[in-house]
N, C-alpha and C positions, 0 to 999 in steps of 0.2 A: 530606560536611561541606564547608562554604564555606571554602576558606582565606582569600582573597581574592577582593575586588571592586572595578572601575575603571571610572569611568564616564567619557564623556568628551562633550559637546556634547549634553547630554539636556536638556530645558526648562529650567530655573532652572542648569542644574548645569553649568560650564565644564570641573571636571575636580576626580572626589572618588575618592578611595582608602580602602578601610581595611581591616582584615585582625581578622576577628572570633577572639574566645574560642570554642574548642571548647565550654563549656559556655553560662552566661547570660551575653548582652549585651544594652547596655539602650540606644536610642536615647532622647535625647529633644528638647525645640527648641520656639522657639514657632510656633502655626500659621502657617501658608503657607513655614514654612523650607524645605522640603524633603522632610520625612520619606518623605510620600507616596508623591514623586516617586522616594524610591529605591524604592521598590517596584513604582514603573510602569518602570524600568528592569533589575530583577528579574525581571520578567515578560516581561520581552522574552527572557531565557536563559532564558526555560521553555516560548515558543515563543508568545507572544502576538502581536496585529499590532502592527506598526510604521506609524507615521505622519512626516511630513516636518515635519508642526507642529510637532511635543516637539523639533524641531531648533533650539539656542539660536542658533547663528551659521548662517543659512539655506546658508550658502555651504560650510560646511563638513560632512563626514560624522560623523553621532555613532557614538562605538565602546561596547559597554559587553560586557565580559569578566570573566569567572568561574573561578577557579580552583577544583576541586572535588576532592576526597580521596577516592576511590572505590573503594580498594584490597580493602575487607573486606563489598562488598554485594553480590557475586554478580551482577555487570552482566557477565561475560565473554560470556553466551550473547546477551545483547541486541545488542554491539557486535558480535561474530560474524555475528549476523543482517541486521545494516544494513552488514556488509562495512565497518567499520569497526576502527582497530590500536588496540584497547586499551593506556591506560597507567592505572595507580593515580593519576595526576597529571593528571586530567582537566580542558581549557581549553575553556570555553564560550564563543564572543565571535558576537554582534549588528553588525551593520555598517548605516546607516542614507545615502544616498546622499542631495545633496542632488534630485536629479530624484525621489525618490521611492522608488529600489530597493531593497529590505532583502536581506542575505543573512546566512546562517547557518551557523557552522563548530563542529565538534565537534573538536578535534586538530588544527586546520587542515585538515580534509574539510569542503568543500560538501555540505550537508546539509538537506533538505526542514524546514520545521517541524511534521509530522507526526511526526516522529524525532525535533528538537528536544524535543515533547511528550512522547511516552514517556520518550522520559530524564528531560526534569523534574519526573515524575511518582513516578522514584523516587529523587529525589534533592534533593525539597524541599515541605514542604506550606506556603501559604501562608493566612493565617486573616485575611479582610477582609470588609467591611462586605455584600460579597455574598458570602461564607456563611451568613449569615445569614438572606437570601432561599434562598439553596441547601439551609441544613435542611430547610427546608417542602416541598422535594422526593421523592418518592414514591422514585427512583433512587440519589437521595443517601442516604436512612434504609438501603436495603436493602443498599447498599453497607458499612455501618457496622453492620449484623448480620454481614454474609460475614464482614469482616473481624476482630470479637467472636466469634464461631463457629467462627472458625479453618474456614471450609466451603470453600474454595478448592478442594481435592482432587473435592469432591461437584460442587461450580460447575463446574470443568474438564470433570467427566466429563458433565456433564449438557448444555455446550454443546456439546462433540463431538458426542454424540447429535441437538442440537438440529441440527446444522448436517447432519447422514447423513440425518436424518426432513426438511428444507427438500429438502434435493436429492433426495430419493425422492420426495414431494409433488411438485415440480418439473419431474421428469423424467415423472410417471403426467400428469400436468396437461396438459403440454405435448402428449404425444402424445393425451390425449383428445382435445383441442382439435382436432390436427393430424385425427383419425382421423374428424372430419364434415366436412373435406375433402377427404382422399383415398377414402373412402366416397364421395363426389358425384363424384371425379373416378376411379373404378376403371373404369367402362365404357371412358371415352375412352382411358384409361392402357390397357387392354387391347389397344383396336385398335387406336393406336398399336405395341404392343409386336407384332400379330400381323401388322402390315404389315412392321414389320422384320425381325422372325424370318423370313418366307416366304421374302424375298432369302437368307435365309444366307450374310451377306456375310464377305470374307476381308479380312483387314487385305492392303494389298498389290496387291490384285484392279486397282481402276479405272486404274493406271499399267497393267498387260498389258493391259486390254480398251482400252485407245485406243489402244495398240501397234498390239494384234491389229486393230482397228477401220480403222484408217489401213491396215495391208498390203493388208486384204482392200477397200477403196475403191479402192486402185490396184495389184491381180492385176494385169490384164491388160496394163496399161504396165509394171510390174516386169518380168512373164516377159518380153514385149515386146524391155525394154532388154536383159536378160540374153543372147536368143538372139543379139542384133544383138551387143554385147560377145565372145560366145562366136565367133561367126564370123569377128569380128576377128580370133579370139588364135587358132581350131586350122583356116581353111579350109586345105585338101591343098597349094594351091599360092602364097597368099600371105598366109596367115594369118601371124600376129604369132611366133608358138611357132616356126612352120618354118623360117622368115628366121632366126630369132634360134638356133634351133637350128644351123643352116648357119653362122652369124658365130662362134660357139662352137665349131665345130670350128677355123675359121681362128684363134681367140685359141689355141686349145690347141696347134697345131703352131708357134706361135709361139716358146713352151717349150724348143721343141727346140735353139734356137739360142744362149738367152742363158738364165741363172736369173731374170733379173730380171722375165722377160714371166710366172714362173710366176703370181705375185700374182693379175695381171691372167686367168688362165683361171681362178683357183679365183675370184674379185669375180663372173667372169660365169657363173660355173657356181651359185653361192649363187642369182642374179639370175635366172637360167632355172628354178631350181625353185622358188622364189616363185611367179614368175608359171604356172607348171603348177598351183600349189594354190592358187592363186585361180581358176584355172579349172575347179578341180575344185569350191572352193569354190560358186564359180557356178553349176555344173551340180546340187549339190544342192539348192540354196536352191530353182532352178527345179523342181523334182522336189515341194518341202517344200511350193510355195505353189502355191493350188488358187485358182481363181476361180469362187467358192461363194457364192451370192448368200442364199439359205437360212443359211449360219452367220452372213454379216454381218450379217444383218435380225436373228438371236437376240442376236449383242454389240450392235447398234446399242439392240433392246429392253431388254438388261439395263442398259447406260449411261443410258438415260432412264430409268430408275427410279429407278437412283441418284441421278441428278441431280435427278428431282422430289424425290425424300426429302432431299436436301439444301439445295432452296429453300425447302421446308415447315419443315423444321428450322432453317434461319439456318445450316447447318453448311459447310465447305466441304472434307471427307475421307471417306473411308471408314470410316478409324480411328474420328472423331466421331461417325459413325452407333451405329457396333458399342457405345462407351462412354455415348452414348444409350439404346440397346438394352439393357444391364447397369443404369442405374438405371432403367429401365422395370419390368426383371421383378424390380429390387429391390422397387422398391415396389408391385407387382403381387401377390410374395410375402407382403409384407411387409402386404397390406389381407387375402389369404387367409389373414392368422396373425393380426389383426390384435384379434382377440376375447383371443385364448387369450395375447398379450401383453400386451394391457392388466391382464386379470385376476393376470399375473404382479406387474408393476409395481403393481398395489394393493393383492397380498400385502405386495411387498416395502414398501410405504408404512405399511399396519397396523403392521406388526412394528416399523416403526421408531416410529410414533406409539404401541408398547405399551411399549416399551424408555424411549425418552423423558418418559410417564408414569410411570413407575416411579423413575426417574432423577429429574423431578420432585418426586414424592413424598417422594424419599430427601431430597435437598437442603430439602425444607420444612420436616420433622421434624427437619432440623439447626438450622436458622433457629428452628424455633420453640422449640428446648431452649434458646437461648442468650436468649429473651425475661425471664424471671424474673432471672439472674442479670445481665443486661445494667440492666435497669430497676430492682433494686436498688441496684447501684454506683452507678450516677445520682442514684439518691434521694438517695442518702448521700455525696456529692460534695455536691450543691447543699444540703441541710442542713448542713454546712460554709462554705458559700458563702453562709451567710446565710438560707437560703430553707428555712424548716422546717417548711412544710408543703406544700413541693412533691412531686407525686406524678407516678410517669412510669408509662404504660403502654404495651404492644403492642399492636397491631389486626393481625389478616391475615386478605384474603382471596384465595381460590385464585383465579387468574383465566387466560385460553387461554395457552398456552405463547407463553411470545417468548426473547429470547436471555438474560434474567436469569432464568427462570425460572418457576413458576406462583404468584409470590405479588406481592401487592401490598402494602405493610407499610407500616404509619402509627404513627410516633411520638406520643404521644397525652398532653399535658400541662399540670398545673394545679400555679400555683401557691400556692392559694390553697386554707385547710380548709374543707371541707364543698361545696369546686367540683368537681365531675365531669371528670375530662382529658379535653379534647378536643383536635383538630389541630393543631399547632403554627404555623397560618398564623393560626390564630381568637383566639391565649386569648396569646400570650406580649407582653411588651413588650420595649424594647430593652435596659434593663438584665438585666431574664431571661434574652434572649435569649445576651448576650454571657456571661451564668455558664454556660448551658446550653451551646452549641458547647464551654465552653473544658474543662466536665466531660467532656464526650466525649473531645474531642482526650488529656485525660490518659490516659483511659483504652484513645484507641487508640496510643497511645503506645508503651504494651506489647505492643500486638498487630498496629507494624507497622513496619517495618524502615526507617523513614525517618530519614536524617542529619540532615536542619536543619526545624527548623519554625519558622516567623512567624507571631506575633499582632502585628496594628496594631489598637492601644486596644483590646485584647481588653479593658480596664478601665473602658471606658467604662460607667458609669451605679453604682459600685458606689465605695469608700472606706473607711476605717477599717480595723476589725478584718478585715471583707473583701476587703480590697485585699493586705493581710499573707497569709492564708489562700491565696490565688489566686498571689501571688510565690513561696511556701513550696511551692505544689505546681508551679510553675515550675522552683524548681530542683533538684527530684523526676525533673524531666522531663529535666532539663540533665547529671543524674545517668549516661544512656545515651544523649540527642543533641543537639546542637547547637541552643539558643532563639535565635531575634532575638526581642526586642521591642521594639515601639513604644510607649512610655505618655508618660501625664502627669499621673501620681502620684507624687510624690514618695516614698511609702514602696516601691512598688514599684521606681522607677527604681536608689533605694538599693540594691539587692537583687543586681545585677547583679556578675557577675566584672569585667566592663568595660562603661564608661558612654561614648558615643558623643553627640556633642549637633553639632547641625543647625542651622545660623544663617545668615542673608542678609549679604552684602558691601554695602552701597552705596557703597565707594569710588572706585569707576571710574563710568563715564556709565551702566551697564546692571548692574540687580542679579543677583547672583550669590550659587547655595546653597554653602553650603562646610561642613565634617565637621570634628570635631575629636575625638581621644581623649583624654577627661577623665583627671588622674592629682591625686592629693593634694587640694591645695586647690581646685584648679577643679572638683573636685567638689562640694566641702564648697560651694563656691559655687552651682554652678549648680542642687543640692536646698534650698537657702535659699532662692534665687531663686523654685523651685516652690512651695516651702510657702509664703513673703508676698510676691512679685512683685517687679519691678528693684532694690528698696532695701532687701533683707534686715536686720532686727533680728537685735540679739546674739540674743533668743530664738531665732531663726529659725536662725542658725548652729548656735546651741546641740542647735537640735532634730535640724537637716540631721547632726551629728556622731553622736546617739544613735542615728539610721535607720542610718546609716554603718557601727557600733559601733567608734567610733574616738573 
């Protein structure tokens, strides 16, 4: 429910507040005051686009915000869903920049108007001059059986299904598609794969074989350096060991004289066995390394291979090859299974395309039980409404599954005896029209959890005893949710809990809408005014009091 609403810098409108009746309120004004325009600013908290024109002062940003009462409609899992802190005391505000920017807050959260939408969606219907073009819609009638049929539970289940049977379709498709490709490319993909395989390469390998590669290029300089190092360190009479072994006895009887030189023999005695085990070291490394012209020529041949498969490839590791090598004989496998999984995948697609038929089916036969009693209430609404020999009927036919379902549903309407109903884009006119929407809306009324609804001139084209009838089933309506209306009928406008009227300022240099909530006389005035124009006769008062019942 709307508690409140604030506009601020919207075209005509400098700054209008007003804070509606939970049940009927009635705008009214003369034309070009405004009415409209609050409802193009209504629409902006329902997530319409914003434009920089509707900006009254180009320089300024227009704001327009909505307080909304949302405590008892079961929004918690919506706001959950959009990561949103639900309060019962929900603030919708529009922000309109003058460069152009619109932004959108739900609670003070920046908010996509995709989000904005769904929320507005349950939290306000609005009835203007295009729904009316909207009836004639194939999407819009079917939407208005669901929701008469109470079939929501059959529709849930039937898109889930729809949505398992697209992605099963999807996924068979895809790989057929994919499967006259890798068909043309299985040869290549093969010898690819058996060029790689034959190396049997090791994650790790190409860093040892350049190792190994380089020792064995330079054997015979290594052993070479080695001998010549070795006969430094161990020849009998001047090698490096035998000196130093010699200097090592003299640090050691040094000891004997002071403690302090002991340091100094254990320093040189650590120092002499190092260099013994680098020599030993030495001597094995010369032992380990062969100058083998035969193994280099086999690592020199296994590094060129690697290396051609790695220019072929674009790759620059070993690792790459081998993870090349694994989607080879993926998809290697995967063209040898490549029959027996398609046929799986178009198991699993039938079964969804029979479930989904079924599913189908179920939801039609909901839809179609609620055609008789849907298209009686109708009747017998607009025979109220004046129209007594209007006749409604249903049309369906089954057509290929999409996401509403396999039916196409046409509301089918005459109102006129001994006319045939047909389409409602062919046979209605605009006063029909506007009796016909507004008999629906009462009657989805009851069958849809919506807080506030607006009609603008849903009265247009009708009067008298019909205009009574149509306020009468308004506040029917006002009975469980919250009406705006816009008219300009005076027996309707009467009707109203609170009466709201819309008028131009021309005081200042730039005209300006302004809002007023009518109380006592200024009402008894302003439905005088409706019924005989600026200069009300006593009759006119007289009449404005008896609509009133005051």
């Amino acid at each position: 429910m709307l508690r409140s609403l604030s506009i601020a810098n919207y075209a005509l409108i400098q700054s209008l507040e007003m804070t509606p009746s939970q049940f009927l309120n009635m705008i009214t004004g003369e034309t070009g005051a405004g009415k409209s325009i609050m409802l193009g600013a209504v629409g902006l908290l329902l997530g319409n686009r914003a434009d920089t024109k509707a900006l009254l002062n180009p320089d300024k940003k227009c704001v327009v915000e909505g307080n909304f009462g949302i405590g008892s409609y079961g929004l918690e899992d919506f706001f959950k869903s959009e990561d949103l802190d639900f309060d019962p005391e929900c603030i919708i505000r529009r922000e309109i920049s003058p460069n152009g920017k619109s932004r959108a807050f739900i609670n003070d959260t920046p908010v996509k108007l995709e989000t904005l939408k769904d929320l507005g969606k349950a939290l306000m219907d609005v009835h203007s001059q295009h729904d009316n073009l909207q009836l004639g819609e194939g999407e819009y009638q079917l939407d208005l059986v669901d929701a008469f049929s109470k079939s929501h539970q059959e529709k849930a289940s039937y898109l889930s299904t729809f949505k398992s049977f697209q992605s099963a379709k999807k996924v068979f498709e895809k790989l057929s598609q994919e499967a006259l490709e890798m068909k043309k490319e299985a040869d290549f993909n093969r010898f690819q794969l058996e060029e790689l395989s034959e190396l049997k390469l090791q994650e790790g390998e190409q860093n040892d074989l350049e190792s190994e590669q380089e020792i064995l290029e330079n054997a015979e300089d290594i052993k070479s350096k080695i001998q010549e190092v070795l006969s430094q360190m161990e020849d009998e009479q001047f090698g490096a060991l035998k000196l130093l072994a010699l200097a090592n006895q003299g640090v050691q009887q040094l000891s004997k004289y002071a403690h302090r030189f002991e340091t100094y023999g254990e320093r040189f005695q650590s120092v002499l066995i190092e260099l013994k085990d680098i020599a030993a070291s030495l001597e094995e490394e010369d032992r380990q390394i062969e100058v083998d012209f035969a193994k280099l020529e086999t690592v020199r041949t296994r590094l060129s291979k690697i290396y051609h498969l790695q220019k072929k490839h674009g790759l620059d590791s070993v690792e790459a090859l081998i993870a090349l090598e694994n989607q080879l004989a993926d998809k290697v496998f995967l063209v040898e299974n490549l029959d027996e999984e398609l046929e799986k995948l178009k198991k699993a697609k039938e079964t969804a395309e029979k479930e989904l038929t079924e599913k189908g089916k179920a939801l039609s036969e909901k839809r179609k039980s609620a055609f008789h009693p849907f298209a009686s209430q109708l009747a017998k609404l607009l025979q109220q409404l004046g129209m007594e020999n209007a006749q409604v009927e249903f049309s369906q036919q089954s057509i290929t599954p999409t996401k509403n379902g396999m039916d196409q549903i046409d509301i089918l309407f005459s109102a006129n005896k001994g006319v045939k109903p047909q389409a409602l884009k062919q046979v209605a006119s605009g006063g029909e029209f506007s009796r016909l929407i507004f008999a629906i809306k009462y009657i989805m009324a009851d069958k849809m959890a919506l807080p506030t609804l607006i009609f603008d001139e849903i009265d247009t084209g009708v009067s008298g005893e019909i205009a009574l009838q149509m306020v009468r089933m308004m506040q029917d309506i006002a009975k469980q949710h919250q009406v705006i209306c816009i008219s300009h009928l005076p027996q309707v406008a009467a009707k109203g809990d609170q009466h709201y009227f819309v008028y131009k300022d021309n005081s200042a240099d730039k005209t300006i809408s302004k809002i007023k909530l009518l109380d006592g006389e200024e009402r008894v005035l302003e439905i005088a005014k409706m019924i005989a124009g600026a200069n009300p006769s006593p009759t006119a008062f007289e009449s404005a009091r008896e609509l009133l019942g005051s």
